[in-house]
N, C-alpha and C positions, 0 to 999 in steps of 0.2 A: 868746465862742464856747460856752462850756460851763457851766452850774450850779457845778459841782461838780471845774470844774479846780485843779488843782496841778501844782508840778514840785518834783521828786524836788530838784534843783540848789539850789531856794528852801527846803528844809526842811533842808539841811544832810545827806546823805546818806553815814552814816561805817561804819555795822554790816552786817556782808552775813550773811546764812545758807548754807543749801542750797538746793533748792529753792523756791520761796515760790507758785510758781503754774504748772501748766502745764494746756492745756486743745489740745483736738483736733476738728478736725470745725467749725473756726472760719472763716468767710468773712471772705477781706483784701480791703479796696478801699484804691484810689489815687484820690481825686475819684471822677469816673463809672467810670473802670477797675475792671473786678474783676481781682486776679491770683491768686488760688485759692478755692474752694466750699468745700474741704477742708485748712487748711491749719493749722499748731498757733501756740501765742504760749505764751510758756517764760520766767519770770521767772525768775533763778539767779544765785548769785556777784554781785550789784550787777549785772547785766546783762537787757536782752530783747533776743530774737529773735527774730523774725517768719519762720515757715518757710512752703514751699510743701507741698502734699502727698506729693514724694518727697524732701521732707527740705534742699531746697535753700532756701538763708538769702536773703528777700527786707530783710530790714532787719533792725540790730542796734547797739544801742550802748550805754555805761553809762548809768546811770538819772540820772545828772546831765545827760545829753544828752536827759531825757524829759519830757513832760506829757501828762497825762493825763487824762481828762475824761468825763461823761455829760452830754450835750445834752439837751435838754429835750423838742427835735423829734425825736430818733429813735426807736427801738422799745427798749424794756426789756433789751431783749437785747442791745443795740449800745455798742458806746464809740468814744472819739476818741483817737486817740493822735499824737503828734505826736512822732516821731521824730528829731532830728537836722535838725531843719526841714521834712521832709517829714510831711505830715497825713494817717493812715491810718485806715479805719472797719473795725474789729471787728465781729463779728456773730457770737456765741457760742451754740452749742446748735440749728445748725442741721439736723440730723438728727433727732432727737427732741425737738419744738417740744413743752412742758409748758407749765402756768400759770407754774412756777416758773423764765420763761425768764431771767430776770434775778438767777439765782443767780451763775452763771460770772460776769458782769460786775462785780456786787461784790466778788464775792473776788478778784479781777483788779486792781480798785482798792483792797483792803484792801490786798491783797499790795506794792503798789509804794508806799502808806503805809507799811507794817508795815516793809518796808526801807529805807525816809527815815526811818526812827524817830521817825514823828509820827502818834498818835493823833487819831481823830476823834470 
């Protein structure tokens, strides 16, 4: 599926922080479904959550239940998350499209490394 997948579950995930990643103005798909243009993904406490635009939880679970991924095929700005069995597409930085659109998605993937306590 992905270059660059991992799961949180295979790296042994025992240290949580506070915050480790949140970002806003993110487009969620479901397969072909979009369910939000504008919606945030909030790394915290060993946990994500996938919100809508007014704040309503489309997905959420601890990061043992996660993996997480950049495809090869999609755009710089995009990731794969695989939530609790269900496979959702990120797409970060969709308001303010920069060269630099593939910043959020790294640290997005740093973030849920940096909380499995596995360097890359």
């Amino acid at each position: 599926m992905a270059e660059t997948e991992f799961s949180a579950a295979d790296l042994g995930a025992r240290k949580f922080h506070a915050v480790e990643f949140r970002a806003s103005d993110v487009r969620i798909r479901r397969w072909a479904r979009s369910l939000t243009r504008a919606g945030q993904v909030i790394v915290e406490d060993g946990r994500i959550v996938l919100l809508t635009s007014n704040g309503r939880e489309i997905a959420g679970a601890p990061l043992t239940a996660v993996s997480a991924g950049k495809p090869w095929f999609h755009a710089a700005d995009s990731a794969i998350a695989r939530i609790d069995g269900v496979r959702y597409r990120l797409t970060m930085g969709q308001r303010n499209r920069r060269p630099g659109g593939a910043a959020p998605v790294r640290r997005f993937l740093e973030a849920l490394r940096g909380t499995a306590g596995h360097r890359t």
